[in-house]
C-alpha positions in Angstrom: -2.1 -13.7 -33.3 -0.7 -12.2 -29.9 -1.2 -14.0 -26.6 -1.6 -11.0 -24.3 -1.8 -11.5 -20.4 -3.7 -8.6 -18.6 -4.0 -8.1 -14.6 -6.1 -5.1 -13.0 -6.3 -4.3 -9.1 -8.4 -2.2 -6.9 -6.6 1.1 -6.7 -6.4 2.3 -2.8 -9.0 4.6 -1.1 -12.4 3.5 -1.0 -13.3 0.4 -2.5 -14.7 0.5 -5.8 -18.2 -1.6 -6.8 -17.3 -5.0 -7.8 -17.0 -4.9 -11.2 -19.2 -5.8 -14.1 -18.6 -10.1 -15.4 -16.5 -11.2 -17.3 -18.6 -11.2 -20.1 -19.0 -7.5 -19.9 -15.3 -6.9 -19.2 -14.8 -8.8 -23.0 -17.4 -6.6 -24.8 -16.0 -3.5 -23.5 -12.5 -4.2 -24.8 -13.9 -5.2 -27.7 -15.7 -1.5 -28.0 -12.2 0.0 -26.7 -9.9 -1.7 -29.3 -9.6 0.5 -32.5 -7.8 -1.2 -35.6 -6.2 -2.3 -37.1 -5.6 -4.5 -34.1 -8.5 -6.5 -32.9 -9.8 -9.1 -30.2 -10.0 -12.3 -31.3 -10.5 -14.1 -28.0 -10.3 -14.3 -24.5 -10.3 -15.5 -21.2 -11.6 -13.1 -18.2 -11.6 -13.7 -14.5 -13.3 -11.1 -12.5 -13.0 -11.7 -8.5 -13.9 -8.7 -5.5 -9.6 -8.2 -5.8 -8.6 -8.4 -9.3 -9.5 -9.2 -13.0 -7.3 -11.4 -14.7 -7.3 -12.0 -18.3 -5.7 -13.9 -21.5 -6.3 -12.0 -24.5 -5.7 -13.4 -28.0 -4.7 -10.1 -30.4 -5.1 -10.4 -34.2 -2.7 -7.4 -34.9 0.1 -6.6 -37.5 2.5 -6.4 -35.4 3.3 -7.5 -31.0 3.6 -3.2 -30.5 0.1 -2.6 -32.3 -1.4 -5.5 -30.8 -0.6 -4.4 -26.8 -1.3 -0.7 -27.4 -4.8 -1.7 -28.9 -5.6 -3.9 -25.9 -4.0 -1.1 -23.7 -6.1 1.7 -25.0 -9.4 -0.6 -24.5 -8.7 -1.1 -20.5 -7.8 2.3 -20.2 -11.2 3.5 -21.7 -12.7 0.6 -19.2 -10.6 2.2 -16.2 -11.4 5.9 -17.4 -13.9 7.7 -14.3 -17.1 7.2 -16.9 -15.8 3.6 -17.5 -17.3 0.2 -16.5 -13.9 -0.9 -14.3 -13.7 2.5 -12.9 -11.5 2.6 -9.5 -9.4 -0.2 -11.2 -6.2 -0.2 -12.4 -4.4 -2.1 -14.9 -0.8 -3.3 -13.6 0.1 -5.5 -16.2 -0.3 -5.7 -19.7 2.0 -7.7 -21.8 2.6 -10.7 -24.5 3.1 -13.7 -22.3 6.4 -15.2 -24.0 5.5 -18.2 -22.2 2.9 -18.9 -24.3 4.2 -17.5 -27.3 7.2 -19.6 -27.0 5.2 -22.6 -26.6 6.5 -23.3 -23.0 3.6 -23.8 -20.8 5.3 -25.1 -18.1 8.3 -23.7 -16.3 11.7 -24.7 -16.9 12.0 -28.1 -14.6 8.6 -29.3 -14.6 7.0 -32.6 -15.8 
């Protein structure tokens, strides 16, 4: 299991719809993802600036898991897709979590 951290902006120009809940959001990755990699959960936050989101990856491997969950927003970003005029920024394990630190180095 891969703790993947996701962010996605409002690309510049016109602005975009708002886009579709969070619940939404989650079934469209889970449409997007192709296996062997595949969502097991996840936390979305959708506001009128950005989506924000903590995806857990069952995967073989860190590499499969991210380019499964990076294909799915892309298909969600795509012109025909339901976060299109979004873009994704970031798209990475958070080490933080994998590493079991959730609190920065110095704090309580």
């Amino acid at each position: 299991m891969y703790a993947i951290r996701a962010h996605l902006e409002r690309t510049g120009g016109a602005l975009p719809p708002r886009p579709p809940g969070a619940p939404a959001v989650r079934d469209g990755l889970e449409r997007g993802i192709r296996g062997p990699a595949r969502l097991s959960h996840a936390r979305i936050r959708v506001t009128p600036g950005a989506v924000d989101a903590m995806v857990f990856m069952a995967a073989g491997t860190l590499l499969e898991a991210e380019d499964g969950l990076r294909r799915a927003w892309g298909a969600l970003t795509d012109p025909d897709g339901a976060l299109n005029g979004w873009q994704l920024v970031h798209c990475e394990a958070d080490s933080w979590l994998m590493l079991g630190l959730h609190e920065p180095p110095g704090q309580p």
